[in-house]
N, C-alpha and C positions, 0 to 999 in steps of 0.2 A: 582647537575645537572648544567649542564655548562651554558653559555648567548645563545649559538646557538639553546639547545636542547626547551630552555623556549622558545627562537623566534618560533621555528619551531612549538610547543605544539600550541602559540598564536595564529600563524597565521591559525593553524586546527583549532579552535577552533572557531575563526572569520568564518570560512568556513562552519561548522556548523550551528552559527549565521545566517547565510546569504543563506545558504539553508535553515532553517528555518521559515526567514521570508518570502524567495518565496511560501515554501509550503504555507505557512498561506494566503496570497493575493491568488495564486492559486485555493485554495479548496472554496469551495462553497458550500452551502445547496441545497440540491437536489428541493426543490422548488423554486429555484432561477436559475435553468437552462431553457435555453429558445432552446439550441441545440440539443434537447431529439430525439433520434431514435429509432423509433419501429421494431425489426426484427422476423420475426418467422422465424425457422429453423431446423433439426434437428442435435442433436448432434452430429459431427462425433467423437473428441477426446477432453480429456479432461488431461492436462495439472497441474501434481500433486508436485509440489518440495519439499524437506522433509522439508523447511521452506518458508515463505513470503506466498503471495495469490495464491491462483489456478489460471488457465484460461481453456478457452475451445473455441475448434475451430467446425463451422456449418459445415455442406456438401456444396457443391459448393461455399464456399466463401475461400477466400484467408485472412480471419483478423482475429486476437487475440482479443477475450475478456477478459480482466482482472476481474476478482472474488474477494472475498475477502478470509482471511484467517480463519474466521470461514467458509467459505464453503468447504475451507480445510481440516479443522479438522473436520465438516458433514458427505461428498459427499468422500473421496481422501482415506477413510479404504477400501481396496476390501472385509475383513470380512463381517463388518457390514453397511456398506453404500448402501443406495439404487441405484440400477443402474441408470445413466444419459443415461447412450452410447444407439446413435440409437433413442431418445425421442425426439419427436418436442417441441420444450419451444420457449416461449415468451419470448424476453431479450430486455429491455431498456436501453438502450446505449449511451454515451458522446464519440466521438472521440478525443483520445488523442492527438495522431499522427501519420501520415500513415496510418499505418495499424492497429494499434493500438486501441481499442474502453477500457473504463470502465461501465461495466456493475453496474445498481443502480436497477436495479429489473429484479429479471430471475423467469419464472412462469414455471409448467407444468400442463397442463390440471386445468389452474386455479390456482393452488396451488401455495401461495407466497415461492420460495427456497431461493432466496436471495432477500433481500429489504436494501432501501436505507439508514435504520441507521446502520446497517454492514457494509456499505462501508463508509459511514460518522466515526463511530467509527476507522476503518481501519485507516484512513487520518488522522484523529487529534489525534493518539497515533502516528506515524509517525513524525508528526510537533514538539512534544512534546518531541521524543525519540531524534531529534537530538539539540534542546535547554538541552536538561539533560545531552549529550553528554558533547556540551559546556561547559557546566557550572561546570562538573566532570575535563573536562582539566584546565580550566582557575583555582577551585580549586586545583589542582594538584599542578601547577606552583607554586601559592600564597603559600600552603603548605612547597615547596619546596625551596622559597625564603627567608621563614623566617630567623632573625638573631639566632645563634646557642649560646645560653649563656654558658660561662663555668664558671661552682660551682667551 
């Protein structure tokens, strides 16, 4: 591995680093939020990618609720998943950005469908995934630095 490829590995690596400590200051315990919004609404569509978190968007509103990824892997089988679409739910909401909200509690008719250590769990495997990142590059490098004896 040449000087440039190790540079280039490092400085990803740092980027990691450094997204990861943002995540970390960023997240916060759901009883530690003071910007909680309460929405009722009903579901117009619900937002399934074959990886990361779901979302779902109400009727007349123009903003993305982010979900988490066991609601995913729940709510996102059309086999066996109970239907959302068309249901009025309670969703409690942190505004990301814009348009943007992270939903910490979606209810129907009472019924907790998501709660806030889903989306806590969400986030700090997240913070976690890109310090492991790191630390697989910067091992890599170090790996790849070592001196080569010959027997």
């Amino acid at each position: 591995m040449n000087k440039t490829a190790k540079i280039i590995l490092l400085l990803l690596a740092s980027l990691f680093v450094f997204l990861g400590i943002k995540s970390y200051q960023h997240s916060k315990p759901y009883a530690e939020l003071t910007n909680i919004q309460t929405i009722k609404g009903t579901v117009s569509q619900l937002h399934c990618p074959p990886k990361g978190a779901a979302s779902l968007s109400l009727t007349d509103a123009d903003l993305t609720y982010n979900l988490s990824i066991k609601f995913r892997t729940d709510y996102c089988d059309e086999k066996k998943s109970p239907v959302l679409l068309g249901k009025e739910v309670t969703v409690q909401s942190v505004q990301v950005n814009g348009s943007f909200y992270q939903v910490y509690q979606l209810e129907d008719n009472g019924q907790v469908i998501l709660n806030p250590s889903d989306v806590e769990a969400d986030q700090s495997s997240a913070t976690l995934g890109l310090f492991f990142l790191a630390f697989l590059l910067i091992t890599l490098v170090a790996y790849k630095s070592r001196p080569v004896s010959n027997k």
